[in-house]
VOGU-3710 file (C-alpha; in Angstrom, 3 decimals, decimal comma):
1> xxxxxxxxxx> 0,000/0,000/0,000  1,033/3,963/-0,893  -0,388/6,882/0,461  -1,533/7,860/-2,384  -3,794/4,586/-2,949  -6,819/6,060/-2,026  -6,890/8,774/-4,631  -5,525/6,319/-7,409  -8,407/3,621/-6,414  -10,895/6,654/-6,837
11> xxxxxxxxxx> -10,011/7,452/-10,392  -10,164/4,013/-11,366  -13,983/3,406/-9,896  -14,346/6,682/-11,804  -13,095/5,702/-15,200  -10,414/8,841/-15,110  -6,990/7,235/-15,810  -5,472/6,487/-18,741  -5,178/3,267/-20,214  -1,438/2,876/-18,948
21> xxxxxxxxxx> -2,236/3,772/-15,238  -5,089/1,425/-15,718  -2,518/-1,423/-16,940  -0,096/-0,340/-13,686  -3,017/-0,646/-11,534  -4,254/-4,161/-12,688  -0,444/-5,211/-12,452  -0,034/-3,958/-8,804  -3,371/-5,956/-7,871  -1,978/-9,021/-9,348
31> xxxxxxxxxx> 0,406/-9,105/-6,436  -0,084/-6,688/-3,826  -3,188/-8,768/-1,414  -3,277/-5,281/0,636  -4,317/-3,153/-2,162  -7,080/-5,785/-3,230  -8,402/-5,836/0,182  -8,252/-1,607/0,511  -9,868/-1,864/-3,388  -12,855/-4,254/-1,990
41> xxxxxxxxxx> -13,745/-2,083/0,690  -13,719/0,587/-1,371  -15,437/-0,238/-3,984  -18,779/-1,560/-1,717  -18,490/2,155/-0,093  -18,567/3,262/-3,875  -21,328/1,289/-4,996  -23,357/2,402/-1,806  -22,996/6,347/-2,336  -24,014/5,476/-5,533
51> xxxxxxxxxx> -27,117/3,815/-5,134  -27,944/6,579/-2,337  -27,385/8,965/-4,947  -29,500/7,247/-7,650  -32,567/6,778/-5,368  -32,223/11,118/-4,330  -31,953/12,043/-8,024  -34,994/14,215/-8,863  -37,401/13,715/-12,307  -37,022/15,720/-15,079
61> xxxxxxxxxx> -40,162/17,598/-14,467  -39,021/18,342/-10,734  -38,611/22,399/-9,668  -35,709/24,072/-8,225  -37,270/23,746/-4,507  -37,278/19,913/-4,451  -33,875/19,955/-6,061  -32,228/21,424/-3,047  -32,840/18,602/-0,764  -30,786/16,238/-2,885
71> xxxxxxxxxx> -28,139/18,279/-4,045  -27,446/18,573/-0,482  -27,546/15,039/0,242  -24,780/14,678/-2,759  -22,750/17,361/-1,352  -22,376/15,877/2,298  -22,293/12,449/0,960  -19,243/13,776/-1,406  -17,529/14,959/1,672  -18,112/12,056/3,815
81> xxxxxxxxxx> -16,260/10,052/0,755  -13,509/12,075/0,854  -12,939/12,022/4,376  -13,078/8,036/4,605  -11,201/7,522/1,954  -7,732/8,436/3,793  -9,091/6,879/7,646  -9,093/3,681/5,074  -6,233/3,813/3,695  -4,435/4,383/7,190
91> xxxxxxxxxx> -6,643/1,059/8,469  -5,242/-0,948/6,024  -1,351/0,520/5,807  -1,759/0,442/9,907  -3,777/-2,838/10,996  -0,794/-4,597/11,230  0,990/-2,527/13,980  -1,395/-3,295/17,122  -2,522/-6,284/18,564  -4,811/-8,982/16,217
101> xxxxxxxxxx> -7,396/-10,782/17,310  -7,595/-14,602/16,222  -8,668/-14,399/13,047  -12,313/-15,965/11,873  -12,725/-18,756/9,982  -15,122/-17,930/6,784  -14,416/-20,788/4,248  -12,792/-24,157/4,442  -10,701/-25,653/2,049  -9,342/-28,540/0,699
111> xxxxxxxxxx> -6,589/-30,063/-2,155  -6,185/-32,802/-4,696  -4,070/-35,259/-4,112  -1,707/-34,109/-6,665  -1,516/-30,117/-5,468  1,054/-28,270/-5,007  0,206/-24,794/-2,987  1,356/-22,067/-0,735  -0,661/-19,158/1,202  -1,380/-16,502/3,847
121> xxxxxxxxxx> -3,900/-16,773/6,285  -4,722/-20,297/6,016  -4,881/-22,555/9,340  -4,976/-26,291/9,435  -3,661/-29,771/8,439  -3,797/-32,179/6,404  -5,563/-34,158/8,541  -8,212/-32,105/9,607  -9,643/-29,373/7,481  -7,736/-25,949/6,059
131> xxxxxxxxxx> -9,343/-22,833/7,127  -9,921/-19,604/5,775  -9,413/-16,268/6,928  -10,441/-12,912/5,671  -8,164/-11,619/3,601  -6,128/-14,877/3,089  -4,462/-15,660/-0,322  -3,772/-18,891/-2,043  -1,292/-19,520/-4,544  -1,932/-22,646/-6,295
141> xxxxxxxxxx> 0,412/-24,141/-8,741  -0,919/-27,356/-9,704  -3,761/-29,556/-9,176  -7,013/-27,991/-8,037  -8,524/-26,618/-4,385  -11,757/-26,254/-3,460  -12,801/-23,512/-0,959  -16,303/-23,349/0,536  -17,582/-20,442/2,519  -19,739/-20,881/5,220
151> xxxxxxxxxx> -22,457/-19,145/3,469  -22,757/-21,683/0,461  -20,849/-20,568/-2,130  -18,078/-22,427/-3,881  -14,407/-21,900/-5,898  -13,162/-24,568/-7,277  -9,177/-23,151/-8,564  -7,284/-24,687/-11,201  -3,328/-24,863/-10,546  -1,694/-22,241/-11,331
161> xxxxxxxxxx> -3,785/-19,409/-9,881  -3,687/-17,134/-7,332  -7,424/-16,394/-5,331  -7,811/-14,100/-2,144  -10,472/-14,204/-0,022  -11,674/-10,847/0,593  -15,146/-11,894/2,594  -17,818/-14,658/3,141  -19,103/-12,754/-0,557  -16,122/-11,816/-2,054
171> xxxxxxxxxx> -13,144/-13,427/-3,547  -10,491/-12,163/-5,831  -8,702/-14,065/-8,947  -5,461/-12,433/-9,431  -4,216/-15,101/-12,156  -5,292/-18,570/-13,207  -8,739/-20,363/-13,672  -11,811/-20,909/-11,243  -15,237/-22,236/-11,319  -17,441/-20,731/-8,888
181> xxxxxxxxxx> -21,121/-20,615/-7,365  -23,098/-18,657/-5,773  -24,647/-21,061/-3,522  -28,552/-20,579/-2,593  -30,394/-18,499/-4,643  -30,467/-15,439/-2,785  -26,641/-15,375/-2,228  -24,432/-12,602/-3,620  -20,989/-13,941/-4,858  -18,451/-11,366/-6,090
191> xxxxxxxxxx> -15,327/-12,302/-7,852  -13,064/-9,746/-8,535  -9,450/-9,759/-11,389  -7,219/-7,195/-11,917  -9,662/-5,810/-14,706  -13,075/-6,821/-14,359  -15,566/-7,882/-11,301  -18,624/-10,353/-12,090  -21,389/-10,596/-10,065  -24,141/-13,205/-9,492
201> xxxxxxxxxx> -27,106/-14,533/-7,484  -28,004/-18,326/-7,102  -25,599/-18,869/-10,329  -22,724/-21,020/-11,568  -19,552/-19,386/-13,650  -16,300/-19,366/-14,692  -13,418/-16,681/-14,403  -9,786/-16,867/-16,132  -7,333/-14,766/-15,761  -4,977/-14,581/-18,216
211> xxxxxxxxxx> -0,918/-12,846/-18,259  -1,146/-12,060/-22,069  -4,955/-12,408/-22,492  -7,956/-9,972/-21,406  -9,842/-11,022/-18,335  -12,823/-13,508/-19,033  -16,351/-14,223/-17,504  -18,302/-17,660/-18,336  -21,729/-17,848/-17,746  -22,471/-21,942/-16,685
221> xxxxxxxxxx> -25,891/-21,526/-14,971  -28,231/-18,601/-14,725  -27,007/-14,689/-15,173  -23,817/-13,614/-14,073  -23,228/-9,269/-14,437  -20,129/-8,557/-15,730  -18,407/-5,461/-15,112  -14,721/-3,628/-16,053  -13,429/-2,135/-13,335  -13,624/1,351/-13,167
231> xxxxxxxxxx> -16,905/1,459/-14,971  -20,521/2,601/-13,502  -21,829/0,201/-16,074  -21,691/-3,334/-16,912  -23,356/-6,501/-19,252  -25,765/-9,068/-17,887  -24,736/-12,484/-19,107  -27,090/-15,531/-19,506  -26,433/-19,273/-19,342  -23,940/-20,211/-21,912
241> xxxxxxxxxx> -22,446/-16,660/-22,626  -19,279/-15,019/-21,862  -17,893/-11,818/-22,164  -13,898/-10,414/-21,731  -12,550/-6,822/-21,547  -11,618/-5,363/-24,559  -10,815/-1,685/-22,818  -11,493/0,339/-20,330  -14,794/-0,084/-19,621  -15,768/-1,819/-22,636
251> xxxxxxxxxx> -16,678/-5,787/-22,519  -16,487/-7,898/-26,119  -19,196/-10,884/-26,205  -17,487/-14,344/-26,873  -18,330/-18,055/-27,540  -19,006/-19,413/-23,796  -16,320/-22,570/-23,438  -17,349/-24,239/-19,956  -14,288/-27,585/-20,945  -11,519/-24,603/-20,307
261> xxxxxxxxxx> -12,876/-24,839/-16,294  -12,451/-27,129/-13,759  -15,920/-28,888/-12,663  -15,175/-31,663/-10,053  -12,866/-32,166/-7,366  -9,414/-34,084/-8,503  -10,295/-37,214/-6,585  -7,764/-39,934/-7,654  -8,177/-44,189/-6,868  -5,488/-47,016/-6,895
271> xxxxxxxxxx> -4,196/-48,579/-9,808  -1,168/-50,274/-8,079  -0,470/-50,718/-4,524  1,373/-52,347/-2,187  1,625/-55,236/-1,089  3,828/-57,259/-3,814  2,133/-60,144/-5,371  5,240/-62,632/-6,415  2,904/-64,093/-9,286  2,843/-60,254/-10,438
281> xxxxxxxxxx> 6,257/-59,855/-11,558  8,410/-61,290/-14,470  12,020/-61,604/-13,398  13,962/-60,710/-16,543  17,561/-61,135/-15,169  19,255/-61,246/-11,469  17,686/-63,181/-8,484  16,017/-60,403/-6,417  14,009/-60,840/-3,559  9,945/-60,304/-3,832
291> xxxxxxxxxx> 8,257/-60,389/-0,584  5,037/-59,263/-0,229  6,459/-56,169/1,942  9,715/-55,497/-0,426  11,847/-56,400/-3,484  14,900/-55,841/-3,879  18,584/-56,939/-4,843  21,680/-56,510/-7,045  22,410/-56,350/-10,358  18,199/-57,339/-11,059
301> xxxxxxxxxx> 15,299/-56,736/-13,455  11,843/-57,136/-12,647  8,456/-56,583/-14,871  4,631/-55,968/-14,151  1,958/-54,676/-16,506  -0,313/-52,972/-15,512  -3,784/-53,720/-14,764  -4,942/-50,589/-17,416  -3,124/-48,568/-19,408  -2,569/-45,093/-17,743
311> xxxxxxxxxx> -3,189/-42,324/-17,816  -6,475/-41,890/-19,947  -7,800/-38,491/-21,434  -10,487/-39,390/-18,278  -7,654/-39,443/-15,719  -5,043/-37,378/-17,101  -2,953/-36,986/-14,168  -0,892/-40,187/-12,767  0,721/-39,868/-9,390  3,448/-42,786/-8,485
321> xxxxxxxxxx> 4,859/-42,596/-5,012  7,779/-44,971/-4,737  9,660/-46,082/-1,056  12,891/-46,720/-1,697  15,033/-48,315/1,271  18,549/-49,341/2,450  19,847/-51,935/0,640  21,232/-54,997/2,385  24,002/-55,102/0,039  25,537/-52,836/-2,412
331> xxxxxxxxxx> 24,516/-49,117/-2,932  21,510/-47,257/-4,578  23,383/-44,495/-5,877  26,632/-45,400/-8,022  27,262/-44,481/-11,668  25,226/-47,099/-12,420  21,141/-47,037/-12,594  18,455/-48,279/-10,348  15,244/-47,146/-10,093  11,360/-47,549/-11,718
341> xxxxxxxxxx> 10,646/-47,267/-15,498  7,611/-46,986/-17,718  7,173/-48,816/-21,089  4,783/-47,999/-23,733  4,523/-51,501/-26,264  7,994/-52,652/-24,895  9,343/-49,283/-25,220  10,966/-47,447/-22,371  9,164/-43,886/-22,360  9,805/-42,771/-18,572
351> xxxxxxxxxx> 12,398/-42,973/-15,531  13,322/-42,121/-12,295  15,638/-42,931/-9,314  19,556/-43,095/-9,700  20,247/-42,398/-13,591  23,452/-43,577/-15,384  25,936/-40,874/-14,287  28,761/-40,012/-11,240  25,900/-37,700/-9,322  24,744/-39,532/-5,934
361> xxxxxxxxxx> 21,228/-37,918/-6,792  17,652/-38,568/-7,556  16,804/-37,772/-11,337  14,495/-37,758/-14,001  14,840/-39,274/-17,124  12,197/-38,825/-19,920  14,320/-40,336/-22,952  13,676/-38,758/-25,891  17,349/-38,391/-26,694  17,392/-35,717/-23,819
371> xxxxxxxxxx> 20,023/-35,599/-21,268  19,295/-36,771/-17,560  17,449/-34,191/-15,682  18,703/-33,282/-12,415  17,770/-31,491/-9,402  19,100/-27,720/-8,471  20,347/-29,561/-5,053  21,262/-33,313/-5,212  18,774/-35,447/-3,176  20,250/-38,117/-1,575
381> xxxxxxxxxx> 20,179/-41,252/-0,466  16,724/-43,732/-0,172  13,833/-42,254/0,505  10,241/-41,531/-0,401  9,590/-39,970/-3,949  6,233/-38,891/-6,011  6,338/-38,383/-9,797  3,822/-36,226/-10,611  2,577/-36,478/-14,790  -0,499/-34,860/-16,855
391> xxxxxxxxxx> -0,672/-36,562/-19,888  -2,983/-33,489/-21,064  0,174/-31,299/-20,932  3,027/-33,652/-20,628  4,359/-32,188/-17,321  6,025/-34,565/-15,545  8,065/-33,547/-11,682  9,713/-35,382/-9,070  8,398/-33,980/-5,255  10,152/-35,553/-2,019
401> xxxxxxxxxx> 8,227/-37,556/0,569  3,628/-38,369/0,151  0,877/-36,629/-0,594  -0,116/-33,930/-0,163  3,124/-33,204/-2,599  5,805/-30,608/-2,063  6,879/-28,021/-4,037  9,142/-30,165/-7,614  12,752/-30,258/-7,240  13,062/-31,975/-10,872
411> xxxxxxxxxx> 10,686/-31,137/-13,929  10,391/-32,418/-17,434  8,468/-33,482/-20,228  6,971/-35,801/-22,093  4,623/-35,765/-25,316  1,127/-34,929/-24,352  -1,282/-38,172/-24,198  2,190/-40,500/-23,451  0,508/-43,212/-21,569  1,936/-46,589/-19,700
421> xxxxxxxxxx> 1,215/-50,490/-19,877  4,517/-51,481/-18,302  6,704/-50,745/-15,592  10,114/-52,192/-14,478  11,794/-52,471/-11,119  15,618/-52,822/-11,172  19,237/-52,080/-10,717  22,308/-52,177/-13,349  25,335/-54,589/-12,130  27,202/-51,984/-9,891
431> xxxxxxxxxx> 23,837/-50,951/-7,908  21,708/-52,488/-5,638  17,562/-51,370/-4,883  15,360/-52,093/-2,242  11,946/-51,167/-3,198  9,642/-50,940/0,203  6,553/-49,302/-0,968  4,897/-48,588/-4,590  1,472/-47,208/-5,379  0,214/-45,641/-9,045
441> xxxxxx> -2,979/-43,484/-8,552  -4,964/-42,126/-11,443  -7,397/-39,203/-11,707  -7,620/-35,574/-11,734  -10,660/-35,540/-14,105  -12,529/-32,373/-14,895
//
C-alpha cells in the first residue's frame, strides 16, 4: 500500500486514468493482497454512495425547490467520501501494527491429491480441514482446491492461480482459472481480477485470468453481471455466454467454453499398490528378492503390466509414489542405474531414481534423446519420492516424501497423451535397490 492509494483507487472506480495507469493498476493488484483488500472495501463504499445517490436524483419535471434537498444530500455524501477515503487507507497501511485478534474462519478448504500450494492466512492440516481467513491468499500451482464459505458458495481453482479471499461474498482471482457458485439463490458472490468484477445470485460461472490475455467471464448456470473495473456500467450475461474486456470499460461478447474450467474435485483411486504379489512380476535377469512387503537386490530386473493402461484423457494426471530403502548389500546411488521405469509396447518412455551418471542424486529421465534431468540440489540417499505427470500437458516432476506433494525439485516433459502399460523395477550390475513401498494413482478428471 502507498499513500496515495486512495486517490488512485478513486479514479479508477471513476473511469479517469489512462489506459497505462489502468494497466499499472491491474499489475499492482496481481500481487499486492493489501491493495485488493483496501480496493474491496472501497469499492462496496462506492457502490453504496451510488445507489444513495441514484434513489435522491430528482425527475425531469421536478422544480428548483425539491432539487435542493438532494443536491445537499450529494454534497455531504461527497464529503463524507472524501474524508473516509484516507481513515481507510491508514486502516489498512496500519492494521498490522497493534494487537490482532484470532482471526475468523469464513471458508474451508481442501486439495487434490496431486496439489502443489502455498498461502497466507490459512490454518490447518492435512488431517483435519484448512481454514480460511479474511483476507487470506492462495497460490496454487498445480492440481485444483476447493474452498467453501460458510455461506454456500463455492471456488473450485485450477493450478496455477492465485485467489484471495476478501469476505464470506467476495473473492479475488489475481491469475489462473476458477469455477465458482453462488450457492442458494439469494446469495451474492463477487469475484473480482485485476480488470473486471462479475457478479451473481443463485448462479454457476467461470473466471480466467490470463498474463497475455484480457480477463474472461463464463456464464455456466443462470445470469452472471459482468463489469470492467472502473466502470458505472456493466453486461448481464445468460447461461452459456461469456464476455472479456476489450478496454477500459468496454466488454467484447465471446463463444461461452465451460471444458476450459475445472468442474469436479481431482479425486484420484489405486491402480497399483502395495503389497507385492510374487505371481505379479516377471524376473527378466538377477535373483532379487519379492516379498510381499519389499523387493529388492543386485544387479536385477523385474516386470509388471499394468492392470490398465494409464493415464487416460479421463484421468489425465498419474501420481506414483515410490519407497525406496537401504539396501542390504551394495549401494543405490553409483554411476550405475536403479530405479522404476515406464514402457509404452515394450518401449521405455519414462524414468526415475539413480540415472546412469557419477551424481549420488535422484533424477528424471524422460528419454527422448534428452540428457538426464537433475535437481538444483542433489537429493540423496533412499527415501520416499512422487512423480507427478499430466498426460494433457506432458508435465512430468519429481516432489520428495507423500501426498499432499511438495513443491518439484526436478521437472520435465513428455509428449502430451504418453501413456503406460509397463513398468520395471531394477538395478544395473554396480547398484543395488530395495523397493519398500509402490502405489500408481490415477485421476484428476474435470
Amino acid at each position: 500500500m502507498k499513500k496515495g492509494d486512495h486517490q488512485i483507487v478513486q479514479q479508477v472506480l471513476d473511469g479517469d486514468v489512462s489506459r497505462e495507469s489502468f494497466d499499472a493498476f491491474q499489475q499492482r493488484m496481481r500481487g499486492e493482497p493489501d491493495l485488493v483488500r483496501f480496493y474491496g472495501e472501497y469499492a462496496r463504499l462506492h457502490h453504496t454512495l451510488s445507489e444513495e445517490y441514484e434513489d435522491t436524483v430528482p425527475s425531469l419535471g421536478a422544480g428548483s425547490v425539491t432539487g435542493e434537498k438532494p443536491r445537499s444530500l450529494v454534497l455531504w455524501l461527497l464529503g463524507a467520501m472524501i474524508v473516509l477515503l484516507p481513515v481507510l487507507a491508514f486502516y489498512w497501511e496500519s492494521r498490522g501494527k497493534g494487537r490482532v485478534a484470532p482471526p475468523v474462519t469464513l471458508a474451508d478448504v481442501r486439495f487434490s491429491d496431486d496439489a502443489v500450494w502455498r498461502a497466507e492466512g490459512i490454518s490447518g492440516s492435512p488431517e483435519k480441514h484448512w481454514g480460511m481467513s479474511s483476507g487470506a491468499t492462495l497460490e496454487i500451482m498445480q492440481g485444483v482446491a476447493e474452498v467453501v464459505a460458510r455461506n454456500g458458495s463455492k471456488a473450485l481453482i485450477e493450478g496455477p492461480a492465485s485467489l484471495t479471499l476478501v469476505s464470506g461474498n467476495s473473492l479475488h482471482l489475481a491469475s489462473g482459472r476458477g469455477a465458482f457458485s453462488s450457492g442458494s439463490p439469494s446469495n451474492v458472490l463477487s469475484v473480482t481480477t485485476p480488470s473486471m468484477t462479475a457478479e451473481a445470485t443463485g448462479a454457476e460461472f467461470g473466471v480466467a485470468v490470463y498474463a497475455d490475455n484480457p480477463d474472461e467471464l463464463h456464464v455456466f448456470k443462470g445470469l452472471a453481471k459482468m463489469r470492467v473495473n472502473g466502470s458505472a456500467s456493466g453486461e448481464t450475461l445468460e447461461e452459456s455466454h461469456a464476455g472479456k474486456v476489450s478496454g477500459p470499460g468496454t466488454i467484447e461478447r465471446i463463444p461461452a467454453a465451460a471444458a476450459h474450467f475445472p468442474h469436479s474435485f481431482h479425486l484420484f483411486r489405486d491402480v497399483v499398490s502395495s503389497p507385492f504379489a510374487k505371481s505379479a512380476w516377471r524376473v527378466e535377469h538377477g535373483a532379487p528378492s519379492i516379498e510381499e512387503d519389499r523387493i529388492g537386490g543386485e544387479n536385477f530386473a523385474v516386470f509388471m503390466k499394468l492392470p490398465e493402461v494409464v493415464p487416460t484423457p479421463d484421468d489425465p494426471v498419474m501420481l506414483v509414489t515410490f519407497t525406496v530403502g537401504q539396501p542390504a548389500a551394495g549401494a543405490f546411488h553409483t554411476d550405475g542405474w536403479a530405479g522404476i521405469s515406464f514402457f509404452k509396447q515394450g518401449t521405455e518412455l519414462l524414468f526415475f531414481g539413480d540415472s546412469f551418471g557419477p551424481e549420488p542424486t535422484w533424477s528424471l529421465d524422460v528419454k527422448q534423446r534428452i540428457p538426464v534431468i537433475l535437481p538444483g540440489k542433489p537429493v540423496n540417499g533412499p527415501r520416499t519420492i512422487t512423480l507427478r505427470y499430466d498426460g494433457a500437458s506432458g508435465d512430468v516432476s519429481l516432489h520428495e516424501g507423500k501426498t499432499p506433494l511438495a513443491v518439484a525439485f526436478c521437472s520435465g516433459k513428455l509428449a502430451p497423451g504418453t501413456a503406460f502399460d509397463e513398468i520395471r523395477l531394477g538395478a544395473s550390475s554396480s547398484a543395488a535397490l530395495t523397493v519398500n513401498g509402490l502405489r500408481i494413482q490415477t485421476g484428476g478428471g474435470r
